[in-house]
C-alpha positions as CSV (number, residue, x, y, z in Angstrom):
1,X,31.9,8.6,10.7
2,X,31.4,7.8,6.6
3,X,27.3,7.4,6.0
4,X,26.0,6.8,2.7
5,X,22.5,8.2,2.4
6,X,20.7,8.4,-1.6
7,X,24.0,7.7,-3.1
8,X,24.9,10.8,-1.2
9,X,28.8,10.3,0.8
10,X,29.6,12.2,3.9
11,X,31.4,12.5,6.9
12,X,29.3,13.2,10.4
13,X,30.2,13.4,13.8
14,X,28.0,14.2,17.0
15,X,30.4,17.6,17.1
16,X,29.2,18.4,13.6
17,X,25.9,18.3,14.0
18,X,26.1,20.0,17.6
19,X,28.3,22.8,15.9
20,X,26.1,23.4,12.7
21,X,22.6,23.4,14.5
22,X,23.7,25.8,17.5
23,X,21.8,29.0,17.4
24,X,19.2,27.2,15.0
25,X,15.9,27.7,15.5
26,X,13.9,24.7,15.9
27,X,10.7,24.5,13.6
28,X,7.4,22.9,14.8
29,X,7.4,19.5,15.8
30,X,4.9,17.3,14.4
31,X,6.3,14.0,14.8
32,X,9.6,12.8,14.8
33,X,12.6,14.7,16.6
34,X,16.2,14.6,17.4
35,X,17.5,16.0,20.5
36,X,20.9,18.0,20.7
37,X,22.2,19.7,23.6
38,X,19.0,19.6,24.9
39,X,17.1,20.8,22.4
40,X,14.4,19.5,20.0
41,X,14.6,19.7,16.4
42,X,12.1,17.7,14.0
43,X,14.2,15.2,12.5
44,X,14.2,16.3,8.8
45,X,14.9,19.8,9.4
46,X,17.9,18.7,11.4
47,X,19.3,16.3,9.2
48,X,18.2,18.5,6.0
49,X,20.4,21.4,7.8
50,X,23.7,19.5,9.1
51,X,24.5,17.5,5.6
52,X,22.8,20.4,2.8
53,X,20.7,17.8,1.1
54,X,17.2,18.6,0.4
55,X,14.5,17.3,2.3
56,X,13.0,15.3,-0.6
57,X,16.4,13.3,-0.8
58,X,15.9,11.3,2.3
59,X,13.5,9.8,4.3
60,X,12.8,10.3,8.6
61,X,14.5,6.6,8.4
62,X,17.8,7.9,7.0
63,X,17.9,10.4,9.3
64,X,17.1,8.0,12.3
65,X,20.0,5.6,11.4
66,X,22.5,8.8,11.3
67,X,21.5,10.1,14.3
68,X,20.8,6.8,16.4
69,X,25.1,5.6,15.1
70,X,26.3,9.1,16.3
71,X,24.3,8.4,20.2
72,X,21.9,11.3,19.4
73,X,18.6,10.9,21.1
74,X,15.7,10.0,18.8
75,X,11.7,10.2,19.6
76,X,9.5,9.8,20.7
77,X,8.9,6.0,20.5
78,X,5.8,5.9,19.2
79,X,6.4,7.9,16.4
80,X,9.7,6.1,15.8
81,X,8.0,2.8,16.0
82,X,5.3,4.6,13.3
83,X,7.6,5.4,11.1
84,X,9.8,1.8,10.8
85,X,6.5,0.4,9.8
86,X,5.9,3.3,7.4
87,X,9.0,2.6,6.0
88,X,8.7,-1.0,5.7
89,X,6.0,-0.3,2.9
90,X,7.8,2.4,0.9
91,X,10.8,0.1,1.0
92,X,8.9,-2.9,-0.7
93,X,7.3,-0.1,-2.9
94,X,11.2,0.6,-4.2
95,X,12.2,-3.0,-4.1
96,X,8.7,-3.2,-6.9
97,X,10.0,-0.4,-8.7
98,X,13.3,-2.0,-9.1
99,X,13.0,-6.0,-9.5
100,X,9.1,-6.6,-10.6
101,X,7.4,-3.3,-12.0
102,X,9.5,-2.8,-14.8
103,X,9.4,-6.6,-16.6
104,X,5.8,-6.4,-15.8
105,X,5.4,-2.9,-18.0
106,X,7.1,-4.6,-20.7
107,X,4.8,-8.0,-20.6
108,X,3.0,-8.9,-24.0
109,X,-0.4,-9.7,-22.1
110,X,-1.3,-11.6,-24.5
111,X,-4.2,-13.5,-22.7
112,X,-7.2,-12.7,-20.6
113,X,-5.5,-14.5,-17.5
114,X,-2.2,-11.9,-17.8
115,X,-4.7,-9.3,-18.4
116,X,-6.3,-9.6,-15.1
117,X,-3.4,-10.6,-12.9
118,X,-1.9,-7.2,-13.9
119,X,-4.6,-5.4,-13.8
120,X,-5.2,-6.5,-10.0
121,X,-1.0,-5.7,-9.5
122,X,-0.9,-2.4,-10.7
123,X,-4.5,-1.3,-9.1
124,X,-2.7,-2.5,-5.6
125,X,0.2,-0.6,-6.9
126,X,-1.7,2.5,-7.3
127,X,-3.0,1.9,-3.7
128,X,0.5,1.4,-2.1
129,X,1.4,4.5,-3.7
130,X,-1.6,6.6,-2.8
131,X,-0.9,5.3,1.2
132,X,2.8,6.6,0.8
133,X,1.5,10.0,0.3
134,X,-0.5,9.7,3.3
135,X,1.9,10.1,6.2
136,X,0.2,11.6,9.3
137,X,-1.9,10.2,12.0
138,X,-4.6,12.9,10.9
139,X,-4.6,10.8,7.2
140,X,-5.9,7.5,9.2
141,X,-9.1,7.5,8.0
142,X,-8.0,7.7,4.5
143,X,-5.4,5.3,5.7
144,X,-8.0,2.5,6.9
145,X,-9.6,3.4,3.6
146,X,-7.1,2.2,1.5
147,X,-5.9,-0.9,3.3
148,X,-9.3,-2.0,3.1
149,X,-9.3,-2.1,-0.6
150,X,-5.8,-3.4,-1.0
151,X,-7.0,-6.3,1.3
152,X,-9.8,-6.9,-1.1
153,X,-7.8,-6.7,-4.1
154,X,-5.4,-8.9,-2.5
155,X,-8.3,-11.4,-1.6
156,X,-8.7,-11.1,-5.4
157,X,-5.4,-12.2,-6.6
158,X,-5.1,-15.1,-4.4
159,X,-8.4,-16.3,-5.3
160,X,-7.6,-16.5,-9.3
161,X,-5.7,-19.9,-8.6
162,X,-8.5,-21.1,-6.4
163,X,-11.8,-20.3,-8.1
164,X,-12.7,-22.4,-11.1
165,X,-13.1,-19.9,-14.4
166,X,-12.3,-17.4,-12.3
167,X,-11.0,-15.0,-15.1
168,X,-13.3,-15.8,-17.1
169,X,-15.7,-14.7,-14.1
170,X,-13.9,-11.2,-13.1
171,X,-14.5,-10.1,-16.8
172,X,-17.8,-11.0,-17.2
173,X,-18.9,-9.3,-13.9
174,X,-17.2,-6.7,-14.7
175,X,-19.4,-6.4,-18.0
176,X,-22.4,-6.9,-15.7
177,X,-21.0,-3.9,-13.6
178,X,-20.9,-1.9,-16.3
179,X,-24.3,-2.5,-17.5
180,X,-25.6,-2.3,-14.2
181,X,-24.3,1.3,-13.7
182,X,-25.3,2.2,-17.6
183,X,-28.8,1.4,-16.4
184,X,-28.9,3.4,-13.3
185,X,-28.3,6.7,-15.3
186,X,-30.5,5.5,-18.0
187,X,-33.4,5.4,-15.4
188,X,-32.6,7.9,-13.5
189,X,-32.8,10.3,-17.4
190,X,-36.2,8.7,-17.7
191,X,-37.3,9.4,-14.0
192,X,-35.9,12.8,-14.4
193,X,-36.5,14.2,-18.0
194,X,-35.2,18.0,-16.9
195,X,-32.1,17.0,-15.3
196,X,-28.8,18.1,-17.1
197,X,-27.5,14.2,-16.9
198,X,-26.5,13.0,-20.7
199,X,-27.7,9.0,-21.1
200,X,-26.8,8.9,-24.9
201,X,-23.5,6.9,-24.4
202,X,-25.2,4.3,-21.7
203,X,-28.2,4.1,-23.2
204,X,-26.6,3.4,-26.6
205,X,-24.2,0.6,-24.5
206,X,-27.3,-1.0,-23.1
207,X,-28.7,-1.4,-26.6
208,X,-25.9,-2.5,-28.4
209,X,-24.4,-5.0,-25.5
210,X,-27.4,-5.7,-23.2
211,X,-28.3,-9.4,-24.9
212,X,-25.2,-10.4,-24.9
213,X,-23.8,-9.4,-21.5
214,X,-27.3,-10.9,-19.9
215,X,-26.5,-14.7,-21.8
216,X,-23.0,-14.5,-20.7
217,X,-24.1,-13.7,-17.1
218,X,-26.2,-16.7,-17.4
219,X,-23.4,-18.9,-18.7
220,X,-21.7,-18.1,-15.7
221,X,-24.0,-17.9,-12.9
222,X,-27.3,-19.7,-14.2
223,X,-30.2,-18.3,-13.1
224,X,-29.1,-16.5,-10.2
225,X,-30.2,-13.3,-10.2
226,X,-27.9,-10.8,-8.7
227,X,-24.1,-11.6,-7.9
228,X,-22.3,-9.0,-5.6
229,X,-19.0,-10.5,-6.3
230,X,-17.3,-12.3,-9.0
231,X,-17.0,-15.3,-7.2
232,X,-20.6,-15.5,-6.3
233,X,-18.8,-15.3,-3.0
234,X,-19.2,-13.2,0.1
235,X,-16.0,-11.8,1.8
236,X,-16.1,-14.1,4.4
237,X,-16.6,-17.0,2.3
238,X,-13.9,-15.8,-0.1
239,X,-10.9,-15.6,3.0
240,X,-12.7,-19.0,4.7
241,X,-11.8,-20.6,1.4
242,X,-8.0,-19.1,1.4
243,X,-7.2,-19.3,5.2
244,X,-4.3,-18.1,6.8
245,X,-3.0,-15.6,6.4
246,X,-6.1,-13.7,5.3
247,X,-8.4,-15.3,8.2
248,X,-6.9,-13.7,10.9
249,X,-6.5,-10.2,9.2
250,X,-10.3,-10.8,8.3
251,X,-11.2,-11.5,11.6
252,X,-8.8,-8.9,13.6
253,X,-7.8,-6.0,11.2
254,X,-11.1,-6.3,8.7
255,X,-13.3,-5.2,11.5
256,X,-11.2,-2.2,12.6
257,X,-10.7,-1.1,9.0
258,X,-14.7,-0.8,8.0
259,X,-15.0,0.9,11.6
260,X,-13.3,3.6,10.6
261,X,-14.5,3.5,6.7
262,X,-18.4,3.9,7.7
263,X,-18.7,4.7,11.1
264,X,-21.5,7.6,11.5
265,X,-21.1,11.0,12.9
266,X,-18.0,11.3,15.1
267,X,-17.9,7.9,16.9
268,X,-14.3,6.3,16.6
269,X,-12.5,9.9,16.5
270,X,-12.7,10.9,20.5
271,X,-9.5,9.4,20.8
272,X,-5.9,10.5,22.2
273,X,-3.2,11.9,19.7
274,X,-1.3,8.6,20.0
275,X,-4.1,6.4,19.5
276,X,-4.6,7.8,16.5
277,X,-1.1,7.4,15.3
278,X,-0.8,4.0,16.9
279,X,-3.5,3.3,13.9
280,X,-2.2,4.8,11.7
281,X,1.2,2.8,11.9
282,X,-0.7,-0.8,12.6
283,X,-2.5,0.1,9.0
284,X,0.2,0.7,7.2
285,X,2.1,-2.2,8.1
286,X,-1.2,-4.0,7.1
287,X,-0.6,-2.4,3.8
288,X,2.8,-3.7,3.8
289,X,1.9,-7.9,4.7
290,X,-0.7,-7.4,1.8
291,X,1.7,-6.0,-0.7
292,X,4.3,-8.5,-0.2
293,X,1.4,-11.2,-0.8
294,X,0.4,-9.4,-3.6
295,X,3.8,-9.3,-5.2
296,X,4.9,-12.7,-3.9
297,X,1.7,-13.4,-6.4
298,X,3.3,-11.8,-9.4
299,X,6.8,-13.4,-8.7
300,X,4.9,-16.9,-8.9
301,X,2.7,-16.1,-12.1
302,X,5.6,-15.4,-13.5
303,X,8.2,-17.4,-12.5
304,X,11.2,-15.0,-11.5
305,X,13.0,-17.1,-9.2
306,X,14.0,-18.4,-13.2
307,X,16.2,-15.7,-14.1
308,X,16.9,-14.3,-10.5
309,X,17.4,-16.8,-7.8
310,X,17.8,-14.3,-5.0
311,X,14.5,-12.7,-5.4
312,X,12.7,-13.4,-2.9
313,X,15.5,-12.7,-0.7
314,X,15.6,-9.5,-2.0
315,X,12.0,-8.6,-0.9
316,X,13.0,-10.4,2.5
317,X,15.6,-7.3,2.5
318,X,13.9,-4.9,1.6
319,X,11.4,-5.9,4.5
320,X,13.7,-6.0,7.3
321,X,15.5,-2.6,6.0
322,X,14.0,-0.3,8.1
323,X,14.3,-2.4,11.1
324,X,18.5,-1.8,10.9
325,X,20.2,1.0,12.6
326,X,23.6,1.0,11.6
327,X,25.6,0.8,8.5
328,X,27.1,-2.8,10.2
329,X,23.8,-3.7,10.2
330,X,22.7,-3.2,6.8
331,X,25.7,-5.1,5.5
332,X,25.1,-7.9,7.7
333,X,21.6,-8.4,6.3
334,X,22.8,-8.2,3.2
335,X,25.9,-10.4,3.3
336,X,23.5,-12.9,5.5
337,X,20.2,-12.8,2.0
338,X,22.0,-11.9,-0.6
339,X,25.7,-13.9,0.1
């Protein structure tokens, strides 16, 4: 059979891969494995071996979709499932690299409202990135971690075309965030006259921009005296006010995620292997729903569907990618979005 895999062509049979692995030894398991004459070989290191092309070049997914069209057994389940959803994200992180990240690089933000609709983009960007480097179900604290903050940031963009001045309000609390830090080192120099901790450079930005950052703060709260949020808004206030779809991931996946971002001590971590793996996996494709949202944000802003009709149906694709197994497959998705 013909397989195209990172622009890569070859030819691959079941006897091929039978032939070329026989007398191989198999290295250590850790997650996904493909099973050849009755014995296991981790998936990459198989694939890696029968075709010559360096690990880096493909993904487990590539692998799976050669293996699974030439009857080879794949597993285990779990792990297969974990790495689908794994895949889904990295698959809308290339279909950003292609179609949306580059026009956004080369936008003139010339306003305060671009300014922080890309800033919130490429900060969830950075986050989608950082969780693609995190692939094992040892990483799910991290994991959680993340998620949590992409969900926030997420929160954030949606809530710029629902809150009244709202850029307006993200850069003036984040003025007030910067004084507020500049002053806890400031005090803690003056509380601590021997420590090593430099408090030129705040104290001089307290001097030179307390006033004005206090009036401003005033302009846009009043008298209140302490906002935690930008939108003088707690988190549960902020998702009541958007509902679906962020309700229910508040409500279900919020809870889970802080679990394993604060719990104390060892609580949360006395589970089994696949537990642990099974949240890893249900996190990332958290990570996934949230980037879409997040870039289905950006598409709107800025009005792609103007020069590209199918775009939308391109990030449909690119979400249902790692769901195909065959070649057939793939082509029928496309033919079936993309005409």
């Amino acid at each position: 059979m013909k397989f195209t895999v990172g622009g890569t062509e070859f030819a691959l049979s079941a006897a091929d891969v039978e032939h070329r692995l026989h007398g191989v030894e198999p290295e250590v398991i850790r997650e996904l494995y493909v099973e050849v004459k009755g014995v296991m070989f981790p998936i990459k290191q198989a694939f890696a071996h029968v075709t010559g092309m360096q690990r880096g070049g493909f993904t487990s997914h590539d692998a799976m979709r050669v293996f699974r069209k030439l009857s080879l057994r794949i597993g285990p389940d779990s792990a297969t499932l974990g790495e689908r959803l794994y895949t889904v994200l990295k698959s809308l992180n290339l279909f950003d690299k292609k179609e949306i990240h580059g026009v956004i690089s080369g936008l003139m933000a010339t306003t305060d409202r671009d300014r922080c609709i890309t800033g919130i983009y490429l900060r969830a960007k950075a986050n989608v990135e950082s969780l693609l480097s995190l692939r094992y179900a040892k990483d799910f604290q991290a994991i959680a971690m993340i998620t949590r903050s992409l969900f926030e940031l997420t929160v954030d963009m949606k809530l710029t075309g629902t809150i009244t001045d709202a850029v307006l309000k993200i850069a003036t609390f984040s003025e007030v965030e910067r004084l507020r830090a500049a002053g806890m080192i400031v005090a803690f120099k003056d509380a601590h006259p021997s420590a090593t901790v430099d408090a030129t450079v705040p104290a001089l930005f307290i001097k030179n921009n307390k006033v004005r950052i206090e009036a401003e703060r005033k302009t846009v709260w009043g008298l209140k005296a302490k906002v935690s949020h930008w939108s003088g808004l707690k988190l549960k206030d902020r998702v009541a006010l958007l509902k679906e779809p962020f309700e229910e991931m508040y409500e279900v996946k919020y809870p889970q995620l802080s679990w394993y971002t604060h719990a104390a001590g060892l609580m949360g971590f006395d589970l089994k292997a696949s537990s642990f793996e099974a949240l890893a996996s249900t996190h990332h494709y958290l990570a996934a729903q949230l980037y879409k949202l997040v870039l289905r944000g950006i598409i709107d802003e800025y009005q792609f569907v103007k020069w590209d009709s199918k775009i939308l149906d391109k990030m449909k694709q690119a979400e249902l990618m790692p769901f195909m197994d065959t070649d057939d497959e793939l082509s029928a998705l496309e033919r079936e979005l993309l005409g």
